[in-house]
C-alpha positions in Angstrom: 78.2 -106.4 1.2 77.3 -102.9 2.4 73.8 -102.9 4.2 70.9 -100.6 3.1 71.3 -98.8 6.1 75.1 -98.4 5.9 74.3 -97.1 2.0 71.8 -94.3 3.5 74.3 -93.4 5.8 77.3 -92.8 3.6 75.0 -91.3 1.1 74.0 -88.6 3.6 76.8 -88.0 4.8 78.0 -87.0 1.8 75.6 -85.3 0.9 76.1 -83.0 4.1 80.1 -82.8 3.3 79.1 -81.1 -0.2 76.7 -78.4 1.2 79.5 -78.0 3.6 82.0 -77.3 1.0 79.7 -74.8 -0.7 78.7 -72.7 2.4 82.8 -72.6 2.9 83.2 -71.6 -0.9 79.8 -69.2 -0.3 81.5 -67.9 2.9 84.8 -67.3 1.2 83.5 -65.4 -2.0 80.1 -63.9 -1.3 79.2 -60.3 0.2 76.9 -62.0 2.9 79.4 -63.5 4.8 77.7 -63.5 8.0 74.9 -65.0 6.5 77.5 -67.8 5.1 79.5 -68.3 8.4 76.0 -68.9 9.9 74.3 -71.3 8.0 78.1 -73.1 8.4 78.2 -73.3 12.0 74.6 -74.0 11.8 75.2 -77.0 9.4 78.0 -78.2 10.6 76.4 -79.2 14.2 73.5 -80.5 11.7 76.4 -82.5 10.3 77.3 -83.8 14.3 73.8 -84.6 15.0 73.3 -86.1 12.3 76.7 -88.2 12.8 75.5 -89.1 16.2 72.1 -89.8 15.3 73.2 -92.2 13.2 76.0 -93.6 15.4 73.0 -94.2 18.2 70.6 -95.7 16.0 72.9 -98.1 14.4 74.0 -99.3 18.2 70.5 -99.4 19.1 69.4 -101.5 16.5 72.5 -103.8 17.3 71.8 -103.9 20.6 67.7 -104.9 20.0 68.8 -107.4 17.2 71.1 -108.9 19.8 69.5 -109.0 23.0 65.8 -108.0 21.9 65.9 -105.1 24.6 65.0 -101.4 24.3 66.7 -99.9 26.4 68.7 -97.0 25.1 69.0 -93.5 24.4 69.3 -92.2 21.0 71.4 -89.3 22.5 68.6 -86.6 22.0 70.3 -84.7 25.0 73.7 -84.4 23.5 72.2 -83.3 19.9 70.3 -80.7 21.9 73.3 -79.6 23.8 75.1 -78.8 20.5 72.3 -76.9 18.8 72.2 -74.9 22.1 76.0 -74.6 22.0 75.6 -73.2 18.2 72.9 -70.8 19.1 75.0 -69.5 21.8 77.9 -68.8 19.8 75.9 -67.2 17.1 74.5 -64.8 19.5 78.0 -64.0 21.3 79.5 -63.7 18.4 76.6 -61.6 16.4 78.3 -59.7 14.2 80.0 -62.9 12.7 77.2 -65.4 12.6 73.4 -64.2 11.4 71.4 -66.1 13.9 68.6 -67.4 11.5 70.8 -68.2 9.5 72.4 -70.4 12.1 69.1 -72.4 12.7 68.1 -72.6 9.0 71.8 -74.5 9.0 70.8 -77.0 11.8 67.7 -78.0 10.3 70.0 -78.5 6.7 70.4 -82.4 7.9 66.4 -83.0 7.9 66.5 -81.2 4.3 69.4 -83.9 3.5 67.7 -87.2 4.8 64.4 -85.5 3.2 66.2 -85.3 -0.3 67.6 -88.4 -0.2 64.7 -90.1 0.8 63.2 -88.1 -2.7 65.9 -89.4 -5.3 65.8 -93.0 -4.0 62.3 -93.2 -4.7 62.4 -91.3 -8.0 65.8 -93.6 -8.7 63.8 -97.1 -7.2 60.7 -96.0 -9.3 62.1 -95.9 -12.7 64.7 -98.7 -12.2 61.3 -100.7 -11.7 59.3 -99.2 -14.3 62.8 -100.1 -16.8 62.5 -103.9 -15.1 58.9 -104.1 -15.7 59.5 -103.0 -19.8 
């Protein structure tokens, strides 16, 4: 049986692979193509960091569960050495990547985890109000 936590995750995650598609689609057939290719690299480390993120808490809360210690990173370095990374490239390559653009993109995974957390409680709420009847 597939945890709560393990559900969250996959949900997300998918959730981050269809705004992916659409910025590729966007990117593909829109005008603002820099404006597309930005908020794609942007998201796509959002997608990494949010990978890892998840990765390192799921470890962490093995290795509490198991030992009781904390001790452990969560890999806040690494995350932040990729959103530098994307920043980087966006301002080398500037007239590719739109630089806001690139950060609205790495902040997409907080608007992901913040919309899922939404429709689980809207979906929780009326599968309990539908018990309740």
């Amino acid at each position: 049986m597939m945890s709560d936590y393990d559900s969250m995750v996959n949900r997300q995650r998918k959730w981050m692979l269809y705004l992916l598609a659409l910025l590729v689609i966007g990117a593909g057939f829109s005008s603002y193509t820099r404006v597309f290719n930005g908020l794609l690299l942007g998201s796509a480390i959002s997608f990494y960091n949010l990978w890892l993120l998840q990765h390192k808490t799921k470890a962490f809360g093995k290795a509490v569960a198991e030992s009781g210690s904390t001790r452990g990173a969560l890999g806040t370095f690494s995350r932040l050495a990729a959103v530098a990374l994307a920043v980087l490239v966006a301002i080398r390559f500037e007239e590719t990547f739109h630089i806001i653009a690139v950060v609205v993109g790495i902040a997409s995974s907080y608007f992901i985890i913040i919309l899922d957390i939404i429709v689980q409680y809207v979906t929780n709420s009326r599968n309990s109000k539908k018990s309740n009847s």
